[in-house]
C-alpha positions as CSV (number, residue, x, y, z in Angstrom):
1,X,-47.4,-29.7,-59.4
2,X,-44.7,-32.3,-58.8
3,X,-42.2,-31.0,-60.7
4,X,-43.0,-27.6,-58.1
5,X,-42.7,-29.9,-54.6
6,X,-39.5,-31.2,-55.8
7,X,-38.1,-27.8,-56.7
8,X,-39.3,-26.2,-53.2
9,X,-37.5,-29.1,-51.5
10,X,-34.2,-28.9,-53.6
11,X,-34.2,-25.0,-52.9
12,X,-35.2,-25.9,-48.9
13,X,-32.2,-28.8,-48.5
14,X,-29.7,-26.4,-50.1
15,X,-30.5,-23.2,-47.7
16,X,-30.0,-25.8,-45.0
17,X,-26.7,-26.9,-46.2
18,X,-25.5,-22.9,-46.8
19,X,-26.7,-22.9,-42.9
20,X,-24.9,-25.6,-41.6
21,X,-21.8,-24.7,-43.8
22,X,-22.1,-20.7,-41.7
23,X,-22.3,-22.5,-38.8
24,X,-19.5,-24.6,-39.1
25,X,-17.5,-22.1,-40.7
26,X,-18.0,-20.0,-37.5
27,X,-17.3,-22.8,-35.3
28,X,-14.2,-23.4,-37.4
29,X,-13.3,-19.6,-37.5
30,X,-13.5,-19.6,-33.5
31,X,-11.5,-22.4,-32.8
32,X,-8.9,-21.3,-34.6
33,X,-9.3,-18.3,-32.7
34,X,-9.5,-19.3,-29.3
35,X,-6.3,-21.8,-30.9
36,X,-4.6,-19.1,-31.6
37,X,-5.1,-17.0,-28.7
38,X,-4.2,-19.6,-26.4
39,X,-0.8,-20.0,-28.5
40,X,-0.2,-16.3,-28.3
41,X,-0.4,-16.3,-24.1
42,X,1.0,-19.7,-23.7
43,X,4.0,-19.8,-26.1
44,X,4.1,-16.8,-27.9
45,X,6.8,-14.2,-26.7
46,X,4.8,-12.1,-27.0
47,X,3.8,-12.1,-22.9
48,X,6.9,-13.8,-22.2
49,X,9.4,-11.8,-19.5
50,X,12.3,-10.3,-20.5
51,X,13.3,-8.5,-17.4
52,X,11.9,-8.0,-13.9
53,X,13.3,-5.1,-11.7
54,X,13.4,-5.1,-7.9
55,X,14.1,-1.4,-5.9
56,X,14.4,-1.3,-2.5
57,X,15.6,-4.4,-1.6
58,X,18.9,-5.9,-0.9
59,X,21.2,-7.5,-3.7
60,X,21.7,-11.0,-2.3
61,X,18.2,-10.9,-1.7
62,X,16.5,-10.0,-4.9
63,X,17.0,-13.6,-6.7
64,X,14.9,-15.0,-3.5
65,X,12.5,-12.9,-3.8
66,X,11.7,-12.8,-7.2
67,X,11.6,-16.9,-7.0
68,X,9.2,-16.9,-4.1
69,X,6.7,-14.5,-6.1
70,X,6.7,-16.3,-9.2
71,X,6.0,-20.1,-6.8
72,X,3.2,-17.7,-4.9
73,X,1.9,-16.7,-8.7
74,X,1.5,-19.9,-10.6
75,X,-0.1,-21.5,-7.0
76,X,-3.0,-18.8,-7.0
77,X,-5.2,-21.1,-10.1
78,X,-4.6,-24.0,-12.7
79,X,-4.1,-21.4,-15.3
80,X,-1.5,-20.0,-13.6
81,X,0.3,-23.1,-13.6
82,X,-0.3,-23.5,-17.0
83,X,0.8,-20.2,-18.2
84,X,3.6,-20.6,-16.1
85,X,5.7,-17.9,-13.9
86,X,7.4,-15.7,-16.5
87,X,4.0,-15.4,-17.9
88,X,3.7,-11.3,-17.4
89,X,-0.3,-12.2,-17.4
90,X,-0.1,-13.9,-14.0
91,X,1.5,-11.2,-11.8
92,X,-1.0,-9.6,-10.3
93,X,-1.1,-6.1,-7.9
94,X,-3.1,-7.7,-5.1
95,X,-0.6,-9.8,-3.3
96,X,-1.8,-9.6,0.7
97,X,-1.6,-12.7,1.3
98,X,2.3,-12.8,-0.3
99,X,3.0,-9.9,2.3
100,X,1.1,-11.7,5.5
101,X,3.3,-14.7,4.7
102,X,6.6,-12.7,4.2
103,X,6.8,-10.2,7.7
104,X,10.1,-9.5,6.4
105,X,8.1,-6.6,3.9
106,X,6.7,-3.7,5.1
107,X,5.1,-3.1,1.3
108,X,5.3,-4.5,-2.1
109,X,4.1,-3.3,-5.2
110,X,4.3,-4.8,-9.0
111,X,3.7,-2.5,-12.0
112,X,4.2,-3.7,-15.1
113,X,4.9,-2.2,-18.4
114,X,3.5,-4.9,-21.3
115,X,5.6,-2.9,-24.2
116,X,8.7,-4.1,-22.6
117,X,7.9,-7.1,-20.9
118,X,8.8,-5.8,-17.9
119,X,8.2,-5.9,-14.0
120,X,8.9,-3.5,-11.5
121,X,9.1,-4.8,-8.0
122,X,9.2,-1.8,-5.2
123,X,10.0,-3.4,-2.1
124,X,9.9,-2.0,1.4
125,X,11.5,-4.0,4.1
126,X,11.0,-3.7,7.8
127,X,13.4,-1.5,9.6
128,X,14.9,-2.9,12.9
129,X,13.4,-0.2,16.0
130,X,13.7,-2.8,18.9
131,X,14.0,-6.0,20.3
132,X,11.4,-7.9,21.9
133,X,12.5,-10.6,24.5
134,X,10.0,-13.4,26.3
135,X,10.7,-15.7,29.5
136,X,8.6,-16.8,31.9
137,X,10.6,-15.9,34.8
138,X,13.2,-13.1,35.2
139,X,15.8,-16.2,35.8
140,X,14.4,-17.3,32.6
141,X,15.1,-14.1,30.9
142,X,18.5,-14.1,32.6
143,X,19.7,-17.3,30.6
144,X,18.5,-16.4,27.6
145,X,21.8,-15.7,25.3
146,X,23.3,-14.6,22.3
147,X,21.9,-17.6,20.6
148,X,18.6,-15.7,20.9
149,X,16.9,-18.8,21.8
150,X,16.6,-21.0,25.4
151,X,15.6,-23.8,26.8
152,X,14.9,-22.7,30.6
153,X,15.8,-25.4,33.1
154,X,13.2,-23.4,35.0
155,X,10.1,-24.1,33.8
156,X,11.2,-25.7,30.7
157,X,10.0,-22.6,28.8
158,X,11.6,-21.5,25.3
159,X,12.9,-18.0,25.9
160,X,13.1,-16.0,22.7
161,X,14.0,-12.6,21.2
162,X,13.1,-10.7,17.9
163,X,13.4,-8.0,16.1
164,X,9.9,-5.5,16.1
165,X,9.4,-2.5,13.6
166,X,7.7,1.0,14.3
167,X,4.8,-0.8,13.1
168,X,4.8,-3.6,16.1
169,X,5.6,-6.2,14.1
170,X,7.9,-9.4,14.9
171,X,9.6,-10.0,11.7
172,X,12.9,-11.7,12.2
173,X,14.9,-13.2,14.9
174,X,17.2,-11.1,17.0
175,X,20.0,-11.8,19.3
176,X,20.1,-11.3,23.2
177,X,21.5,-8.2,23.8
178,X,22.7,-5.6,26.7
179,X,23.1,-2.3,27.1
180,X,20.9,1.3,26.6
181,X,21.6,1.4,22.9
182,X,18.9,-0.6,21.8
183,X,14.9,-0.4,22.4
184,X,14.2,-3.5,24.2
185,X,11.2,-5.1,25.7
186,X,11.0,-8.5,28.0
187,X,7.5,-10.0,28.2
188,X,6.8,-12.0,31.1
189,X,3.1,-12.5,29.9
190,X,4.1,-16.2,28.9
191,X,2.3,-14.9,25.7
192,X,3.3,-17.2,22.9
193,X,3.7,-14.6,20.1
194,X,5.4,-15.7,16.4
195,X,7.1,-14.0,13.6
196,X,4.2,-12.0,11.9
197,X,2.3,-11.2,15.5
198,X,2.0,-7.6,16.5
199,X,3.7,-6.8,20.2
200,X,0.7,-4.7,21.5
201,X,-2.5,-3.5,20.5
202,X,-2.6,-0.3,18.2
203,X,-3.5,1.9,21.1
204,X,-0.7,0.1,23.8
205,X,2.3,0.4,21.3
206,X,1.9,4.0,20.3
207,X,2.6,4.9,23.7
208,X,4.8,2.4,24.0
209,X,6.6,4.1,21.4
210,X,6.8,7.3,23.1
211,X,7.4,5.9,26.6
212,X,11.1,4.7,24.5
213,X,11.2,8.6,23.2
214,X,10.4,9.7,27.1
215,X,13.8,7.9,28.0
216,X,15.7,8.7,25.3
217,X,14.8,12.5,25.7
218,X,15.5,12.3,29.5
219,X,18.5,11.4,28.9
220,X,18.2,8.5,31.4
221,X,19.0,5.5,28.3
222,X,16.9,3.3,27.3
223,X,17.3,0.3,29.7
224,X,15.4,-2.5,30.2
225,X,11.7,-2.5,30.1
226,X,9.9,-5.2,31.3
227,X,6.0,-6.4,30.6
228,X,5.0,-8.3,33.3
229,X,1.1,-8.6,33.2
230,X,-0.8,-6.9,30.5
231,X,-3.8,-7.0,32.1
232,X,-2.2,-4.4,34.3
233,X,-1.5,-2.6,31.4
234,X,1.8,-1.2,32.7
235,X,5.3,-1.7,32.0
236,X,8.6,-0.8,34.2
237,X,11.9,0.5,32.8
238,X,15.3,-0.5,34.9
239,X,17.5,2.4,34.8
240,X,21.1,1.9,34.3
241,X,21.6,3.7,37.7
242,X,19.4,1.4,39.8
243,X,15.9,2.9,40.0
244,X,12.4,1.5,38.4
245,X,10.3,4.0,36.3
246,X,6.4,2.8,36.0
247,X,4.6,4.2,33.0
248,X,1.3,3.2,31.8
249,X,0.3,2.1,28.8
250,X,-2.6,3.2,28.6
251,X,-1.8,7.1,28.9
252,X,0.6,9.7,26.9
253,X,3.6,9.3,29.0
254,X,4.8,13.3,27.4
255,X,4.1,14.7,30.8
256,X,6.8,12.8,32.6
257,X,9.6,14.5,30.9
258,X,8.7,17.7,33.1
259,X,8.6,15.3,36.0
260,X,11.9,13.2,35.7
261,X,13.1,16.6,35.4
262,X,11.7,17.4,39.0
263,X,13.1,14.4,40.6
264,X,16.7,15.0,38.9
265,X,16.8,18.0,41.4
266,X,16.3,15.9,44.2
267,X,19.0,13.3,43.2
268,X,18.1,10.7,41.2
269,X,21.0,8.5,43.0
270,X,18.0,9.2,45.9
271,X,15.6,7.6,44.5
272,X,14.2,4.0,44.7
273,X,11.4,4.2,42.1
274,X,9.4,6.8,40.1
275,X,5.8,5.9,39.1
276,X,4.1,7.7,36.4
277,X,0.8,5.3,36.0
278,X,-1.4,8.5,37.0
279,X,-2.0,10.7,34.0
280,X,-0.5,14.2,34.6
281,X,1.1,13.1,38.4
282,X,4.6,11.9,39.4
283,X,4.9,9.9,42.6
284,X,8.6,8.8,43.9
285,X,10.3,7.0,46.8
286,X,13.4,8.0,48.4
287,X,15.8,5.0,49.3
């Protein structure tokens, strides 16, 4: 019976050892696994870069870029930084935040093809369709100059000008500028809008837009137009030839090509203002 009890436990002690040797085996087999994963991504070529492509963007600006993704990249998470930015694995397609902090781009998209080891960067950048100008006073606006920024004696405001896409957006700085060649905007609101902000609300700028179309159309120039109080809602163009115009924002401003029309037949060199803040009406002073 002994000789049986010592010959169960023999057999028993050795199934536990072919256990613990599977087990450490498989332990063993993983970590050299996970080992040799980790080497692949980390140091292996094998997700190394070998070229990244930019389209759409300028040439003395595509080594700029391409440095500021790959900072933005490897700051996202610790394995990032680990993997390091010519890692292909880290360059992701969601890059909002990249684009909210950059209001020089109007899009950016990555695709990349792993065979090759390559990124494709299409880039669109933010077209120039006006200037927008603040001051809190119009002696304020009339020292601003052609360093595009100014320290009123008046007030002691900062008087400033930059360039807004057809999207509203303030994306770079722009000079001070005269003349009916170029969409501009002075805001007297003493708003303090930054690089990044959108002009007007959704609504206000689409008519905005076409109120610059109006003009342009009417063959009365652009001019100046000036926001004075958005809580009126309305904004005033300066004709080159010495009359006001008052649109509203709020309204389609398409109706007042028919009535500039109507006042050039009475002489617009007549006229001391024309006010266009009723939809579908035209009112106008003689001098």
């Amino acid at each position: 019976m002994k000789n049986g009890i010592y010959f169960d436990e023999k057999k028993s002690r050795k199934r536990r050892m072919i256990f613990k040797l599977k087990i450490y085996g498989s332990l063993t087999v993983f970590f050299l696994l996970v080992v040799g994963i980790c080497y692949l991504i980390i140091y292996s070529p094998f997700f190394q870069l070998k070229n990244i492509e930019i389209v759409g963007n300028r040439d003395f600006e595509k080594s700029e870029l391409i440095q500021e993704l790959k900072l933005f990249f490897i700051s996202q998470s610790k394995l990032a930084s680990i993997l390091g930015p010519n890692n292909i694995l880290i360059w992701k397609e969601d890059i909002d935040q990249f684009k909210k902090s950059n209001p020089l781009i109007a899009d950016l998209v990555i695709s990349k093809d792993y065979p090759n080891r390559k990124i494709k960067i299409e880039v669109k950048e933010r077209k120039k369709f006006g200037i927008w100008c603040t001051a809190q006073t119009n002696t304020d606006y009339m020292l601003i100059n052609t360093d595009s920024s100014h320290k009123s004696v008046f007030g002691q405001y900062e008087s400033a000008c930059r360039w807004f896409d057809k999207d509203g957006i303030l994306f770079a700085e722009a000079p001070f500028v005269e003349g009916a060649l170029i969409n501009k905007v002075s805001d007297f609101t003493g708003r303090q809008l930054v690089i990044g902000d959108m002009i007007l609300e959704q609504r206000f700028f689409d008519n905005l837009l076409k109120i610059f179309e109006v003009l342009e159309k009417s063959g009365l120039g652009r001019g100046f137009l000036k926001l004075e109080n958005l809580n009126f809602q309305e904004i005033v163009s300066d004709s080159p030839i010495g009359f006001k115009i008052y649109f509203s924002l709020r309204i389609n401003p398409e109706f007042s090509l028919a009535g500039i029309k109507s006042v050039k037949e009475v002489g617009l060199e007549k006229v001391d203002y024309i006010d266009f803040r009723v939809e579908n009406r035209v009112y106008y002073k003689i001098k």
